[in-house]
C-alpha positions in Angstrom: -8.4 7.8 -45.5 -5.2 7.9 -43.6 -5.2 6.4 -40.5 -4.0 8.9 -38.0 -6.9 11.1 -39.4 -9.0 8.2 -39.1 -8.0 7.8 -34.9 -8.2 11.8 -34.8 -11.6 11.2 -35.8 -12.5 8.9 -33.5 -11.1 10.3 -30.3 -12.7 13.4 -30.7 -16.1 12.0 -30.9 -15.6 9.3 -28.1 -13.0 10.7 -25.3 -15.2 13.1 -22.7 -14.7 16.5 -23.2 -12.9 18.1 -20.2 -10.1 15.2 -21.4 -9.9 16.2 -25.1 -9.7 19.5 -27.5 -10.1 19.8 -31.6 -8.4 17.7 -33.9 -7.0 18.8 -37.0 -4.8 18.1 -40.0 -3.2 14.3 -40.8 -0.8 14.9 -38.0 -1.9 16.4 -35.3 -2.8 14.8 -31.8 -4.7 15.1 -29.4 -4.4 17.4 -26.8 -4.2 15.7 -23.8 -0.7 15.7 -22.0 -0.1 11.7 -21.7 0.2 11.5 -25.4 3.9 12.1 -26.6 3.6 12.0 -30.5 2.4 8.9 -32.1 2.3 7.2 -28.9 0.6 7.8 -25.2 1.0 6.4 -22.0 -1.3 4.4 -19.8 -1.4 3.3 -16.6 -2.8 -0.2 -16.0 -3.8 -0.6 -12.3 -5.7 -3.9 -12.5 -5.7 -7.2 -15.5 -3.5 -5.1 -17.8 -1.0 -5.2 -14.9 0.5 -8.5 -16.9 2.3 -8.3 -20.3 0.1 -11.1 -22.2 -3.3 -10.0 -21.2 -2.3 -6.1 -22.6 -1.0 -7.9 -25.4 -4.2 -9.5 -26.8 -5.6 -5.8 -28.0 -3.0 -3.6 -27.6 0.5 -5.7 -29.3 2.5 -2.0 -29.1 2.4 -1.8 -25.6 6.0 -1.3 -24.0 6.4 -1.6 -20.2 8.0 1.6 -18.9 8.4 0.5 -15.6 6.2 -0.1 -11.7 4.4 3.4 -11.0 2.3 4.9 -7.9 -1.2 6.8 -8.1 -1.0 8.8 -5.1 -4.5 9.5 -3.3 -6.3 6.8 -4.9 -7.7 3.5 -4.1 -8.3 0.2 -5.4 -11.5 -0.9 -5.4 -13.8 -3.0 -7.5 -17.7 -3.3 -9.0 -19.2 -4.3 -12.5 -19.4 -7.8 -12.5 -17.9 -9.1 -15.7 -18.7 -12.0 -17.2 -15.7 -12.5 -18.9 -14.2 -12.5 -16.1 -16.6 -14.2 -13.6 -16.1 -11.4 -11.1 -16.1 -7.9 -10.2 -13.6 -6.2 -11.9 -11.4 -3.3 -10.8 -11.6 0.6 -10.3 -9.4 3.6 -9.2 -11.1 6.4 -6.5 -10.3 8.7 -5.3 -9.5 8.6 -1.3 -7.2 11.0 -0.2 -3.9 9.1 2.0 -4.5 5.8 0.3 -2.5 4.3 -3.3 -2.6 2.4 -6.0 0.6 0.7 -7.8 0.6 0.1 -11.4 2.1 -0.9 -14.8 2.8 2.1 -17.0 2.8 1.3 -20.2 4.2 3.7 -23.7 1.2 2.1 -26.5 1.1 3.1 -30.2 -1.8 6.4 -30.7 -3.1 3.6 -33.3 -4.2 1.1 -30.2 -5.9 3.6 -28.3 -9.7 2.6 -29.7 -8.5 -1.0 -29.5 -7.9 -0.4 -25.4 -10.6 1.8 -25.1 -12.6 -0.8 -26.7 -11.1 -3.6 -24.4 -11.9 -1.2 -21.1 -15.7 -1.2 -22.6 -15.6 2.9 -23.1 -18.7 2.8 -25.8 -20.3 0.7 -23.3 -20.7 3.2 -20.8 -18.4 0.8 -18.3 -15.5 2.8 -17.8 -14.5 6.3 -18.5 -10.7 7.5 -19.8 -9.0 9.8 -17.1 -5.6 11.6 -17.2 -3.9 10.5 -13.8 -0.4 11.9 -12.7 2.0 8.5 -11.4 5.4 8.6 -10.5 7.7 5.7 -11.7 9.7 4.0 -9.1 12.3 5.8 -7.5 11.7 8.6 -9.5 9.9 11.8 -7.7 8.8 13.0 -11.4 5.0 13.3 -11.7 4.0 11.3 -14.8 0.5 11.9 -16.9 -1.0 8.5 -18.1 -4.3 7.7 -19.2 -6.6 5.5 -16.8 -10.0 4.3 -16.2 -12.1 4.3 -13.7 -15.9 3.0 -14.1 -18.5 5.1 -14.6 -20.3 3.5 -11.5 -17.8 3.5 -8.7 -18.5 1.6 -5.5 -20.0 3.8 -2.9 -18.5 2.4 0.3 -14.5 1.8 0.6 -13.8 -2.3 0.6 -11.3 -2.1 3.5 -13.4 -0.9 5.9 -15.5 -3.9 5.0 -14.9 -7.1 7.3 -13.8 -9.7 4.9 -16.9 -11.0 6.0 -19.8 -8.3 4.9 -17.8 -8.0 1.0 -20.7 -8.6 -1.2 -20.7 -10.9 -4.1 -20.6 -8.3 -6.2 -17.0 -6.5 -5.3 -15.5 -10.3 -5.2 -13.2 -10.4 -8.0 -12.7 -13.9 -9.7 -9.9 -16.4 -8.8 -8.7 -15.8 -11.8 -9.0 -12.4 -11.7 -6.8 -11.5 -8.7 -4.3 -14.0 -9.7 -4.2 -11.7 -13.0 -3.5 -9.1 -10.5 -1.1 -10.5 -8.5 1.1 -12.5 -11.4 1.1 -8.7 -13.5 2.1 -6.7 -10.2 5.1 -9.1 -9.8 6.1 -9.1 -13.3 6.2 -5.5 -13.1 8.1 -4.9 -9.9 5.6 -3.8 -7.9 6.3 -3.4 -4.1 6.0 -6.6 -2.3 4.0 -4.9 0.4 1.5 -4.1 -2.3 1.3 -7.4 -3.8 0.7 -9.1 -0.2 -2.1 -6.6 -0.3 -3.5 -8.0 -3.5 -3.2 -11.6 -2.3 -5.4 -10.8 0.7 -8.2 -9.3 -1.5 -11.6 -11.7 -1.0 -12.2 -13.2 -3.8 -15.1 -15.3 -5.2 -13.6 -18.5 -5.5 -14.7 -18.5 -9.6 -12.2 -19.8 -12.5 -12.1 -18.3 -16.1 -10.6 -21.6 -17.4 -10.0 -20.5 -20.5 -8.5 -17.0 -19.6 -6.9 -18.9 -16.7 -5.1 -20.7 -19.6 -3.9 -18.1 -21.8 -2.5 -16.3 -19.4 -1.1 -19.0 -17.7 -2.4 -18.3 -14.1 -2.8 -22.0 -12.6 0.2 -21.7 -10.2 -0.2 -18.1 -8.8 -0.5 -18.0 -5.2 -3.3 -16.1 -3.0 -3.7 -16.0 0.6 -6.1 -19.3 1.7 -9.5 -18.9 1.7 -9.4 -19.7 5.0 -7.1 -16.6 5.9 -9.8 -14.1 3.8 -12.3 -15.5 5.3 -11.0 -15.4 8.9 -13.3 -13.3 11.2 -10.8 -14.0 14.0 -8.8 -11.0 14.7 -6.1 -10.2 17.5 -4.9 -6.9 18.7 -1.3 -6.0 18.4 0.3 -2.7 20.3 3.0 -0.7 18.6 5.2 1.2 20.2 8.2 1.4 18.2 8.4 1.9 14.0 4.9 0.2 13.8 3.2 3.4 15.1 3.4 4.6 11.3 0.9 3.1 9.3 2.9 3.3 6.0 5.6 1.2 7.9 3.3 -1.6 9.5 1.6 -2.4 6.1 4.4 -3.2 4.6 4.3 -6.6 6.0 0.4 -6.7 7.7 -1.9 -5.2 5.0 -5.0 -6.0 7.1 -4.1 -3.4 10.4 -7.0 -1.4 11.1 -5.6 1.6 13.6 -8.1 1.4 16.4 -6.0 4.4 18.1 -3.4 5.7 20.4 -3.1 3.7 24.0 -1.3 3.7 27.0 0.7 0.6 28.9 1.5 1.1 32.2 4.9 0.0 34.4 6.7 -0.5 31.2 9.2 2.0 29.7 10.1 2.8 26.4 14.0 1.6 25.8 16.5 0.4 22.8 18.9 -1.8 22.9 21.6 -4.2 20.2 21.4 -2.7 16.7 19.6 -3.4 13.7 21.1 -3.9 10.1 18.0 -2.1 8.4 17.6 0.7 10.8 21.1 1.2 11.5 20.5 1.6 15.1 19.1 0.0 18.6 15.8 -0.9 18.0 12.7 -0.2 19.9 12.0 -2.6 22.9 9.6 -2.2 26.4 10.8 -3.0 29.7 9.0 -3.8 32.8 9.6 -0.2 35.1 7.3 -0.2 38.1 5.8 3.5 37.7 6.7 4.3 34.0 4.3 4.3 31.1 4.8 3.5 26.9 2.3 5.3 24.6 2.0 3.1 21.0 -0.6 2.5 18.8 -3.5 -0.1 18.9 -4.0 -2.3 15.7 -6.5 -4.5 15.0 -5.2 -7.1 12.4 -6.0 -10.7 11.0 -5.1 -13.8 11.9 -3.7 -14.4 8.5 -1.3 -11.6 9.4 0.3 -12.8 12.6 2.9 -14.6 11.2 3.9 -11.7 9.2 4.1 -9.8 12.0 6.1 -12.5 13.8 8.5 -12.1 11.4 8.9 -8.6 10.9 9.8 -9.3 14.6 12.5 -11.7 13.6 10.7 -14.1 16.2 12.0 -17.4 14.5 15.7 -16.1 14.4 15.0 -15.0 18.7 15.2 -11.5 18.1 11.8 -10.6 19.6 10.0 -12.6 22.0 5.9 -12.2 21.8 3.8 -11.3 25.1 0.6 -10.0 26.0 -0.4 -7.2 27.5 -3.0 -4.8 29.3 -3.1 -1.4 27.0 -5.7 1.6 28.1 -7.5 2.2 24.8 -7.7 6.5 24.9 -10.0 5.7 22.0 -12.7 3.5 23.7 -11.5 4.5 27.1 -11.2 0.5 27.7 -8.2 -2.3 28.9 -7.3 -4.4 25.5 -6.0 -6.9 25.8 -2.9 -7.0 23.6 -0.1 -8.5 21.4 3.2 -6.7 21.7 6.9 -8.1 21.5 10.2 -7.2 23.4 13.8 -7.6 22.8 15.1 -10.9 24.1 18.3 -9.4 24.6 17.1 -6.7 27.0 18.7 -3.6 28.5 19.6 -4.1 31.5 20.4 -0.4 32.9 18.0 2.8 32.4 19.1 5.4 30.4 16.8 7.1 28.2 14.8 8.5 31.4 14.2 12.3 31.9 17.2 13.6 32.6 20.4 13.9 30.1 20.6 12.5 26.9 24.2 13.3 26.3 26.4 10.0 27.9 23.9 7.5 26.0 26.1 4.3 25.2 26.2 4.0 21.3 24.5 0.5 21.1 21.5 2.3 23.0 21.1 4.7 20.3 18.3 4.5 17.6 18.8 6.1 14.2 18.1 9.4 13.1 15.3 7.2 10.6 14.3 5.6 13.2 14.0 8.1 15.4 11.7 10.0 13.1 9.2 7.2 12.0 8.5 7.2 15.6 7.7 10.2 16.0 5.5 10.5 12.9 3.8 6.9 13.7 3.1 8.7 17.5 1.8 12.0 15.9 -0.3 10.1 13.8 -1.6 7.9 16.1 -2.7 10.8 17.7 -0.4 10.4 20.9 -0.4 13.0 23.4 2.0 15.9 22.7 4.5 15.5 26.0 5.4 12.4 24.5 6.2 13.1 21.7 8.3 16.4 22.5 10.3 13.4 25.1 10.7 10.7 21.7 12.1 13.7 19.8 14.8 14.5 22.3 15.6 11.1 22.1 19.5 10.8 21.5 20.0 9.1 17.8 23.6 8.2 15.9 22.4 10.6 13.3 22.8 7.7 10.6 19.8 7.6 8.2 18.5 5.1 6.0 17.8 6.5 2.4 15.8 4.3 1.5 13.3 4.3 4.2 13.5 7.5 4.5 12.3 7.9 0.7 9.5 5.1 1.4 7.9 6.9 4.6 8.3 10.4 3.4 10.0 11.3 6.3 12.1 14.2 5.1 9.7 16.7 6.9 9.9 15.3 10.5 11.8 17.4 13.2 13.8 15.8 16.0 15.3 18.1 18.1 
């Protein structure tokens, strides 16, 4: 028999209904919109992230490119023992993502990667998801899998701590992760994320081996495993959660607070914002609103420099912030120019002689005042950050990555 009829046979009997119709004739495929032809594309969110573990049951598969599953999440159950670990799902959880690998694969692999994902099993299921490549704005079908028992509790509102033994991935397993996210161009943000993941300590030597995973790097146990956690208060771009993971994957928003007999200033100029960056400043009678995070240990020299601390940009202090959450004094992190303003400018009355070098960008400017609204910031505040006198430049870029095209300054 020929062999497309052969796979049409096949996928009709083992691919769920709601994502297959009929098959009929030598060449006709199936109906599902992330096959093109005698090929199909899949996104690979987890091991088949890297080129030479896809490669051992599906030799066809071409990399297309990085690609994002909005509203997703990754997670992980199933212990595999193959793998010495649990092994990793999508779900859906609306706000979150999930990078990926998408990959074009010959229609004549598809039973050898169901067979890899352990369809017949009952371990996984075949989905159509819709990713978008990387720097494109295109919504892409692929075929994914979830598995058919999906964790019941999200991992990152787990301490590191309470993670059972049975969502811990392998060693191996996230350094499978982490070696196919950079050889695919993932985000680095993203593959940070990945190296924080707890993990089980476990080695699949032999899969270690063949895919060459000795020399991949993940956070130290001793980070994972850190209970220790500090506060940190952001009052400038780090209001927005999208812009704070980027460099500290573990912040946990505890809420909006409130700092007293400081004000809210900028000052110098910033090559990535294009503008004065955000700084506070001691003003007996003012207050700054920001955002309480609660974030490793492991993280703190992220954040450091994201605050360009070693080259003296920022300098670190702590401070008293009212928690409108808890209704409580926390004690927190925050950091302030160490080239500060000395004059006042950005007070309540007109925004119209503002020195240039005092002047955020229009980017800027706007992740503010998304991070505040989102924060859940009290309204009169943010109505003052949007009046705000900017330089109007905007950073593309940034713009793109925090989806700020629908913010309003005034």
């Amino acid at each position: 028999m020929h062999w497309q009829c052969l796979i049409g046979v096949w996928l009709l009997v083992t691919i769920p209904r709601a994502q297959s119709h009929s098959i009929g004739g030598v060449n006709a495929t199936l109906d599902v919109p992330e096959v093109r032809g005698h090929k199909f594309l899949y996104f690979g969110f987890g091991s088949n992230m890297l080129a030479k573990r896809i490669h051992i049951q599906n030799p066809t598969a071409v990399r297309v490119g990085p690609a994002l599953l909005a509203d997703y999440r990754l997670d992980f159950g199933f212990e595999s023992a193959r793998w010495d670990g649990a092994v990793a799902t999508i779900v859906p959880t609306p706000g979150d993502h999930v990078w990926g690998t998408l990959w074009e694969i010959d229609l004549s692999n598809l039973p050898d990667i169901d067979n890899q994902e352990g369809v017949h099993e009952g371990i996984y299921d075949p989905l159509t998801v819709y990713v978008k490549l990387r720097d494109d704005s295109k919504q892409t079908p692929a075929r994914a899998y979830l598995l058919t028992k999906q964790p019941e509790t999200n991992l990152y509102d787990l301490s590191k701590d309470s993670v059972p033994e049975s969502r811990q991935p392998s060693k191996t397993y996230l350094q499978c992760l982490v070696k196919g996210a950079v050889e695919s161009s993932v985000p680095e943000d993203y593959v940070r994320r990945l190296k924080g993941i707890k993990h089980n300590g476990h080695v699949a030597t032999e899969l270690e081996q063949k895919l060459e995973l000795q020399n991949v790097e993940l956070y130290p146990t001793s980070c994972i495993n850190m209970a220790n956690k500090f506060f940190y208060f952001g009052f400038g771009s780090n209001m927005l959660a999208s812009r704070i993971h980027i460099q500290n994957p573990t912040a946990k928003r505890i809420g909006a607070g409130k700092l007293e007999n400081f004000r809210l200033d900028f000052h110098t100029g910033s090559k990535n914002w294009l503008g004065a960056p955000a700084t506070i400043v001691p003003s007996e009678g003012s207050h700054v609103y920001g955002a309480i995070w609660e974030i490793d240990k492991c993280n703190l020299k992220d954040l450091d420099d994201q605050e360009s601390v070693p080259d003296g940009v920022y300098i670190p202090i702590s401070v008293p912030v009212h928690s409108l959450t808890t209704d409580t004094s926390i004690t927190c992190r925050a950091y302030h120019l160490s080239n500060q303003p000395q004059t006042e400018v950005h007070a309540n009355g007109s925004q119209e002689n503002i020195p240039l070098n005092r002047q955020p960008s229009e980017t800027y400017l706007k992740v503010l005042v998304k991070g505040a609204r989102e924060s859940g910031i009290p309204e009169d505040y943010i109505k003052w950050l949007r009046g705000i006198k900017h330089n109007d430049k905007q950073v593309p870029a940034m713009e793109e990555k925090l989806e700020l095209s629908q913010v309003q300054l005034r």
